[in-house]
C-alpha positions as CSV (number, residue, x, y, z in Angstrom):
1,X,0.0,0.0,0.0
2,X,1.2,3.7,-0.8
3,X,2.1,5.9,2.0
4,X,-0.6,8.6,1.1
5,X,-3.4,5.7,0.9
6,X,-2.3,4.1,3.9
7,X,-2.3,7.8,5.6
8,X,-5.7,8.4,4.0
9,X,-6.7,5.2,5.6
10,X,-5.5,6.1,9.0
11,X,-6.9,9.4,9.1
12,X,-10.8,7.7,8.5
13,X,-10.0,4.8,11.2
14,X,-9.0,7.9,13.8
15,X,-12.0,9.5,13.1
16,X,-14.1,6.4,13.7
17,X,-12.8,5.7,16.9
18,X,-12.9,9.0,18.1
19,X,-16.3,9.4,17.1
20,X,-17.1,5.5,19.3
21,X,-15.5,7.0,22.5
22,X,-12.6,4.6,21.7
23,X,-10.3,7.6,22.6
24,X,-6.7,5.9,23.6
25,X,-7.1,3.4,20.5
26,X,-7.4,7.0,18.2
27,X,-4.5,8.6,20.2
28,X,-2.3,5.8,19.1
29,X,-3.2,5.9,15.8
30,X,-3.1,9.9,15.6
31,X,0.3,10.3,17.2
32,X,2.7,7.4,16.3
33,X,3.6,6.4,13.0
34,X,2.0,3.7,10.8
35,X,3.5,1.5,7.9
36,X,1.9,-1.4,5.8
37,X,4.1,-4.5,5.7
38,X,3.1,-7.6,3.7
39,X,3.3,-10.4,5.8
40,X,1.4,-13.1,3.4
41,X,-0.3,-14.2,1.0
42,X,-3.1,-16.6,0.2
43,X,-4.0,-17.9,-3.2
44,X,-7.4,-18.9,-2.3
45,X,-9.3,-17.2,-4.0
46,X,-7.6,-15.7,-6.8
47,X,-4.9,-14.5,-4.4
48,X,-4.7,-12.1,-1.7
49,X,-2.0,-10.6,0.5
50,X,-1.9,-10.2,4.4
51,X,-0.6,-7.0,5.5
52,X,0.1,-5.8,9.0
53,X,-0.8,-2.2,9.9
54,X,2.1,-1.6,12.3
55,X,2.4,1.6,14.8
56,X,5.1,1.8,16.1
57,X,5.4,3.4,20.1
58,X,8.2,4.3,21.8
59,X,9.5,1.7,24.5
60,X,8.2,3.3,27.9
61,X,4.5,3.7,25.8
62,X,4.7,0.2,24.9
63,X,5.2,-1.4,28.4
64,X,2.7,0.7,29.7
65,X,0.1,-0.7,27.5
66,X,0.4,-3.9,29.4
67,X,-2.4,-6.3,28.6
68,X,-4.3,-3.4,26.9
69,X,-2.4,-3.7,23.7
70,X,-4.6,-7.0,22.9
71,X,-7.9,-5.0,23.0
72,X,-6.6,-1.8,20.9
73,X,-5.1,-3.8,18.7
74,X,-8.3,-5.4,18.3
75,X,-10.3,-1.9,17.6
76,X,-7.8,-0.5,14.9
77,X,-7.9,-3.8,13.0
78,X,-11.5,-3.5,13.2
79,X,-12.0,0.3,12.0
80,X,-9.3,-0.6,9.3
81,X,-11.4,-3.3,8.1
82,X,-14.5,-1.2,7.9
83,X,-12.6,1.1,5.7
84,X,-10.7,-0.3,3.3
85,X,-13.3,-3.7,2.7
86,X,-14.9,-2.0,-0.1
87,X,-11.9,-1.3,-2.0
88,X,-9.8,-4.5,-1.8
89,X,-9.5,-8.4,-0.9
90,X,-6.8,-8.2,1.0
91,X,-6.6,-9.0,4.5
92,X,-5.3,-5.6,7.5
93,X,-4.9,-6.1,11.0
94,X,-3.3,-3.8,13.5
95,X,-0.4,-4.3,15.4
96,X,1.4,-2.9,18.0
97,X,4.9,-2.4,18.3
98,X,8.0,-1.2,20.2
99,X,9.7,1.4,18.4
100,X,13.7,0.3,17.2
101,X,16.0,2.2,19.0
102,X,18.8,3.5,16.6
103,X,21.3,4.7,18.5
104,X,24.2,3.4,18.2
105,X,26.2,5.0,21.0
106,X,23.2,3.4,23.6
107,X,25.9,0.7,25.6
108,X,27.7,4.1,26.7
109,X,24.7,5.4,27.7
110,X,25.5,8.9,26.7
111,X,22.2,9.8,24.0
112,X,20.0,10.7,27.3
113,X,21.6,14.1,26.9
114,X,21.1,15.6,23.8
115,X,23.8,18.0,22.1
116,X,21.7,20.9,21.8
117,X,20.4,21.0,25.5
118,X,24.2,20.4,26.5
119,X,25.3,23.4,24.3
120,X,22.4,25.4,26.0
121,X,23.1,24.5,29.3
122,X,26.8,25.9,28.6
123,X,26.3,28.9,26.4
124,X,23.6,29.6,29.9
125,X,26.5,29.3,32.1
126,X,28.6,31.6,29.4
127,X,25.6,34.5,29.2
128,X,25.7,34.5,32.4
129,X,29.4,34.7,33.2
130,X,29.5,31.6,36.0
131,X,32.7,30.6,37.4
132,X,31.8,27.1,37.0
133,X,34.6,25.9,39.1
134,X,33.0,28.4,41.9
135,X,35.3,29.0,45.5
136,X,37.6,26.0,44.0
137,X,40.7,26.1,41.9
138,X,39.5,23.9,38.6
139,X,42.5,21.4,39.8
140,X,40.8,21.1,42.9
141,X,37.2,21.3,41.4
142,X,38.2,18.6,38.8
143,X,39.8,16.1,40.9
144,X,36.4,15.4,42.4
145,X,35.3,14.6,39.2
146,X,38.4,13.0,37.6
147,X,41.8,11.2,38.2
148,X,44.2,14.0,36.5
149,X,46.7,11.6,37.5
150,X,45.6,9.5,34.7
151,X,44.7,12.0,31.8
152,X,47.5,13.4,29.4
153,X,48.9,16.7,29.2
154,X,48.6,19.1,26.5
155,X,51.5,20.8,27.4
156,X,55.0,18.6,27.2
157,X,56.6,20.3,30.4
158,X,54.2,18.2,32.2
159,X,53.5,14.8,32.7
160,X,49.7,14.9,33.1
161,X,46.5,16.9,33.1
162,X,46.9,18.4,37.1
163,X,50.2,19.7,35.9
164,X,49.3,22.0,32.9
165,X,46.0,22.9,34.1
166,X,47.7,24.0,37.4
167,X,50.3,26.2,34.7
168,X,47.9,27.5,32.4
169,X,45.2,28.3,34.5
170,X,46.6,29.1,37.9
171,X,50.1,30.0,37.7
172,X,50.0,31.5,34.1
173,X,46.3,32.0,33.6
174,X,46.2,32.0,30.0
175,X,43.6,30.1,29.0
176,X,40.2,31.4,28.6
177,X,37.9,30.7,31.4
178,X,35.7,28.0,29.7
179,X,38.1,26.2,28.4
180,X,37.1,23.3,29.4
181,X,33.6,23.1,27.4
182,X,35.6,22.2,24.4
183,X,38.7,20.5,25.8
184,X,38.0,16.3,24.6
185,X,40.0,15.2,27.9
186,X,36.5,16.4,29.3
187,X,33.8,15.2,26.9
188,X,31.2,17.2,28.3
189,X,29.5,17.8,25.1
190,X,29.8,14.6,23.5
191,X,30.8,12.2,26.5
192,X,28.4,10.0,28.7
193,X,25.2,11.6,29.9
194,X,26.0,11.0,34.0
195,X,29.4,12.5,33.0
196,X,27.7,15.8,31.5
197,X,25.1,15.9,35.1
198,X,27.7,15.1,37.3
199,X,29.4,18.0,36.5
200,X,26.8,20.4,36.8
201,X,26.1,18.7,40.3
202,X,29.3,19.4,41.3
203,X,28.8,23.1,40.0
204,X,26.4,23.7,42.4
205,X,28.2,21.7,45.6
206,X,27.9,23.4,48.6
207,X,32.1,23.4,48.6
208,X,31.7,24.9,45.2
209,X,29.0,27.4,45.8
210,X,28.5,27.8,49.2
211,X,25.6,30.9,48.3
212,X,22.6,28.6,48.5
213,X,20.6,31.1,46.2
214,X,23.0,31.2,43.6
215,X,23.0,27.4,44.0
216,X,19.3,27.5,43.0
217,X,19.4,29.5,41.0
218,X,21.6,27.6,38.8
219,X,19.8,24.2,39.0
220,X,16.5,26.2,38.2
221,X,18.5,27.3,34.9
222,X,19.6,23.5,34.2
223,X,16.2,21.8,34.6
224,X,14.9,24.1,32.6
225,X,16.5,22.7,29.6
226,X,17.0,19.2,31.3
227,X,13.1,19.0,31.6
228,X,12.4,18.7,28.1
229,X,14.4,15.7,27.5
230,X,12.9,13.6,30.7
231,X,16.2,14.5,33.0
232,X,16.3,16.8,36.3
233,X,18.6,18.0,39.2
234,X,17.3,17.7,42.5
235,X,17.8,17.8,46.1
236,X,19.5,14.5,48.2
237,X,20.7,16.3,51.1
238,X,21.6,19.2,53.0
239,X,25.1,19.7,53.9
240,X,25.3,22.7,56.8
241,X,22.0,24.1,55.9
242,X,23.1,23.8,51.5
243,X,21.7,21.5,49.2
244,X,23.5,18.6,47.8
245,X,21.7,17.8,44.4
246,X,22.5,14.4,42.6
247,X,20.5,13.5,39.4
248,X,17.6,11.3,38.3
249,X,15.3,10.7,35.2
250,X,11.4,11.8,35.5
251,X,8.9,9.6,35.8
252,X,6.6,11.0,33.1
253,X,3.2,10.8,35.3
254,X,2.5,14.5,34.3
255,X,2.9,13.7,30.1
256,X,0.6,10.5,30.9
257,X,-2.3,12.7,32.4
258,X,-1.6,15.0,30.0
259,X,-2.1,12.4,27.3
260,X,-5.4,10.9,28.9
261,X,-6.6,15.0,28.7
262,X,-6.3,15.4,25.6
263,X,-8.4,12.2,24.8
264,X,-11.0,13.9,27.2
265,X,-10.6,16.7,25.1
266,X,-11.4,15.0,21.3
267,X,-13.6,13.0,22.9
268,X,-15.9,16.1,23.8
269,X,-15.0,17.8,21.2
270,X,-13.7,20.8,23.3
271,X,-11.6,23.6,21.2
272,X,-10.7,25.5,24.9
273,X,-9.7,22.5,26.5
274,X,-7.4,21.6,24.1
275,X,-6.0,25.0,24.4
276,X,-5.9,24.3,28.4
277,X,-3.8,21.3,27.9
278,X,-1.4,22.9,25.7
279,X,-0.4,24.9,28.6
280,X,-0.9,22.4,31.3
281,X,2.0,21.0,29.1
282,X,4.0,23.6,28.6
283,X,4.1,24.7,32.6
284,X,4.0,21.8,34.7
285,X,7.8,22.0,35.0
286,X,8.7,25.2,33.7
287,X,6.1,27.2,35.9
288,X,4.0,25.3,38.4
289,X,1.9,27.6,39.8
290,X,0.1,28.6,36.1
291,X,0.0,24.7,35.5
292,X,-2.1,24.5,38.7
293,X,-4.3,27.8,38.1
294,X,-4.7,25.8,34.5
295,X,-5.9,22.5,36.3
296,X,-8.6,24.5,37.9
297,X,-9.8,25.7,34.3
298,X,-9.8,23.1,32.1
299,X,-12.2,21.3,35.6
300,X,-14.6,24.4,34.7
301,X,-14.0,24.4,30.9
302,X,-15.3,20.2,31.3
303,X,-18.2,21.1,33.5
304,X,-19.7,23.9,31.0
305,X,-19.0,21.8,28.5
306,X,-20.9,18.9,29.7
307,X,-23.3,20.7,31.0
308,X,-23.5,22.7,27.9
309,X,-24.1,19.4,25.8
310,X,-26.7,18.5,28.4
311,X,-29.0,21.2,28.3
312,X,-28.2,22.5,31.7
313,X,-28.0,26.1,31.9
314,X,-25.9,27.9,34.3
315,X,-24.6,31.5,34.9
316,X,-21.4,33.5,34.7
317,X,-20.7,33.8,37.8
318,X,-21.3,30.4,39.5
319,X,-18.4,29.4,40.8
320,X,-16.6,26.2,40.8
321,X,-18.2,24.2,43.4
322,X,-21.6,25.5,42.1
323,X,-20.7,23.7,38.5
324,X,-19.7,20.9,39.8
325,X,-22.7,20.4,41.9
326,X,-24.6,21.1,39.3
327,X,-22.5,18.3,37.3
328,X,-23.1,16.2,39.7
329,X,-26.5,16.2,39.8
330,X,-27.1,15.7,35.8
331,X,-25.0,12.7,35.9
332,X,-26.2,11.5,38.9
333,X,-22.1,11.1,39.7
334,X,-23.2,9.9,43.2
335,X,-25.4,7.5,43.5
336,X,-28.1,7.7,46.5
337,X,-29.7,4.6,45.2
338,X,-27.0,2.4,45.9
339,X,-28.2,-1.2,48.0
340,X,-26.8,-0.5,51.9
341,X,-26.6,-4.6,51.8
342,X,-24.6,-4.5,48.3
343,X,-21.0,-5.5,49.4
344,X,-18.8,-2.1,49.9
345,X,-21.4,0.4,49.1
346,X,-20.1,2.8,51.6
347,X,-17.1,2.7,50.0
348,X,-18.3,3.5,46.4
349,X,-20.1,6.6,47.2
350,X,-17.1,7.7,49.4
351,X,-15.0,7.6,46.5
352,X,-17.6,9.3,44.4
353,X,-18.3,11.9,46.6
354,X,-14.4,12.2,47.1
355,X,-13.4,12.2,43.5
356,X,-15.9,15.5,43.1
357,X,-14.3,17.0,46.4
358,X,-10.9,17.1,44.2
359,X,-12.4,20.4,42.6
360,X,-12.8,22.4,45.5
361,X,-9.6,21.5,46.5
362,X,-7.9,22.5,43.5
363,X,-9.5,25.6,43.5
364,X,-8.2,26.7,47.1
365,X,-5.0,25.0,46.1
366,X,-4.7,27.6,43.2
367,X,-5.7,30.9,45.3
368,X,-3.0,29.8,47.9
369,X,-0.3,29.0,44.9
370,X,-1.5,29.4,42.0
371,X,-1.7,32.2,39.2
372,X,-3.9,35.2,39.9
373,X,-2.8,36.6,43.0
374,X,0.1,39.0,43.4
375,X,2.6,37.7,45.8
376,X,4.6,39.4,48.3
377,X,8.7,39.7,47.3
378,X,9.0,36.4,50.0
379,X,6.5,34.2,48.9
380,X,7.8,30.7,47.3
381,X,5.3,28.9,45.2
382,X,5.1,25.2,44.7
383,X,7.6,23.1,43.1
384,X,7.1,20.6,39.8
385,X,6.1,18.0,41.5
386,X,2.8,19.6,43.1
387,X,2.2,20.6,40.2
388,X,1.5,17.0,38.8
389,X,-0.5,16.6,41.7
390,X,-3.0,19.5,41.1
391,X,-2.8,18.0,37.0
392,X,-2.9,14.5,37.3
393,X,-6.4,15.1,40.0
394,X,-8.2,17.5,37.5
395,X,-7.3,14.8,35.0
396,X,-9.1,12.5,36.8
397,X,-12.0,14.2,37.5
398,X,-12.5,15.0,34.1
399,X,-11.6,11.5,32.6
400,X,-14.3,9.9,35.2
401,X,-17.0,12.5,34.3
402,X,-16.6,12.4,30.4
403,X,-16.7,8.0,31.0
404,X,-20.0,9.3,32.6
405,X,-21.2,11.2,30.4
406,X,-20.6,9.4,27.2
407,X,-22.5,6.3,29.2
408,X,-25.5,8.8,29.6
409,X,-25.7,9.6,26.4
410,X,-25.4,5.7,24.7
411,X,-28.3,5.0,27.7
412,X,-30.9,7.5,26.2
413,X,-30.1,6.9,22.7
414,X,-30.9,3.2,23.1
């Protein structure tokens, strides 16, 4: 099959399933790539060939599929059917798969990193004229990183790299000061990733920076870029009242909820949310506070919508806990009518009546935190990780009352 009628193809079975509440099945489909690969053939018939529809995720998507890859497989090959039976005898199904990684530097482990966030973590350190070797000599501030002892010397008066650092850089001082962004005995640009985030760990040592502002300041400038590539600097310890920081990759919990919210979002057929998300996405790391003002919006923005779709009128000026009440009530979220004998009934409507709670929460959590309040010059506002908190519980909520919803609406058109 040709790549533009295979693409074609796709684009109808996404709009199916979105259209059949089948929303993680037309995610997949919409965001990874597809290709057509015969895999058969059959001359039954007069002949026909077997081709595989394969989509291709990235590794961490595909092992969180789990036993759910079965059943989506199942729906695309289905939709795919539907279109492309009128037009031709062969046989489609859908399949699943992990996508190749390519790299072939991955036994050093040193691709985590990418060049371009290295080079703007450096030219950041440059614009901003950092002494990266801090209250240290860079003999001293090196040899926690390095055995000079074993590296060679650029300089022939000297047996190894301690010796003409020391000459060129404290007892001559004629080499520029960030010399050693391009020197290869350092590979900090092209060397393994822990390499690269060790060092800026040890740029922001207590020993090496003993101002604890300026400290944090400069891991706030690293994760910045780190962020975007699923890496970050954070706190271990506390050394005299400083912060030690050591390194770690992110669980992505925050780009899953995000994910699930823009199903929601398709699924309703809701241009504002989507706009919501987008900077849900864009802020959860890079500035938490509007990520959880945000999380409190795109809750309203689901309400009116639903509500909106349902006929149910409501003002301007009702607030939050007013919408979702009012939510609650057209979807009958909480069920009074539950059996006291039915095993764990207490339990359900807890949850329930939890689960809506989560609003009311968010919403105090965003007047204490969040955007829309000026701050005094010594207030400190929630870190990344609240953040996903306020995210990943508006996603939630929204997820469990668009399920509801969309069950409402099959019910009466039966």
């Amino acid at each position: 099959m040709e790549n533009a009628a295979l693409e074609e193809a796709i684009a109808t079975v996404h709009a199916l399933l979105s259209s059949e509440g089948m929303t993680e099945a037309a995610a997949l489909v919409r965001t990874y790539p597809a290709r057509a690969v015969q895999t058969g053939y059959d001359n039954w018939n007069g002949g026909t060939k077997i081709w595989q529809v394969q989509i291709s995720v990235p590794a961490g998507e595909f092992a969180r599929l789990g036993t759910r890859k079965s059943q989506l497989e199942e729906q695309i090959s289905a939709r795919i059917k539907t279109v492309l039976e009128s037009d031709t005898q062969d046989w489609y199904t859908a399949k699943i798969l992990p996508e190749r990684d390519r790299r072939r530097d991955w036994r050093a482990g040193n691709s985590g990193i990418t060049r371009d966030v290295r080079n703007n973590i450096l030219d950041g350190l440059r614009l901003e004229q950092v002494v990266w070797n801090g209250a240290l000599d860079e003999v001293e501030f090196l040899s926690r990183l390095y055995d000079l002892q074993t590296l060679p010397s650029h300089d022939n008066r000297f047996k190894d790299a301690a010796g003409d650092i020391w000459q060129h850089r404290v007892n001559n001082d004629d080499w520029d000061q960030d010399w050693i962004f391009s020197d290869e005995r350092f590979p900090l640009k092209d060397g393994p990733s822990e390499q690269f985030l060790r060092f800026l760990c040890e740029v922001a040592h207590p020993i090496v920076r003993p101002d604890r502002e300026e400290a944090v300041k400069l891991v706030s400038h690293f994760n910045e870029q780190l962020r975007q590539i699923g890496w970050e600097i954070y706190e271990v310890e506390r050394i005299a009242g400083r912060p030690r920081f050591s390194f770690r990759a992110i669980t992505n919990g925050g780009g899953r909820a995000v994910l699930r919210a823009k199903n929601v979002a398709e699924a309703l057929d809701a241009g504002w949310m989507a706009k919501e998300i987008e900077r849900l996405e864009n802020s959860i790391d890079r500035d938490p506070a509007l990520a959880i003002g945000t999380a409190k919006e795109l809750i309203e923005t689901c309400c009116k919508t639903i509500l909106t779709k349902r006929g149910v009128t409501f003002t301007k000026s009702e607030d939050l806990g007013e919408l979702t009440k009012k939510l609650t009530k057209e979807l009958r979220l909480v069920p009074e009518g539950i059996s006291e004998e039915a095993k764990g009934a207490e339990n359900i409507k807890l949850v329930l009546r939890n689960l809506t709670q989560l609003t009311n929460n968010l919403a105090q959590l965003r007047g204490l935190y969040g955007t829309g309040h000026g701050r005094d010059g010594g207030h400190r506002g929630l870190q990344p990780r609240h953040a996903r908190l306020a995210v990943a519980s508006a996603v939630a909520f929204i997820d469990f009352v668009s399920e509801t919803y969309r069950q409402r609406e099959s019910t009466k058109a039966e």
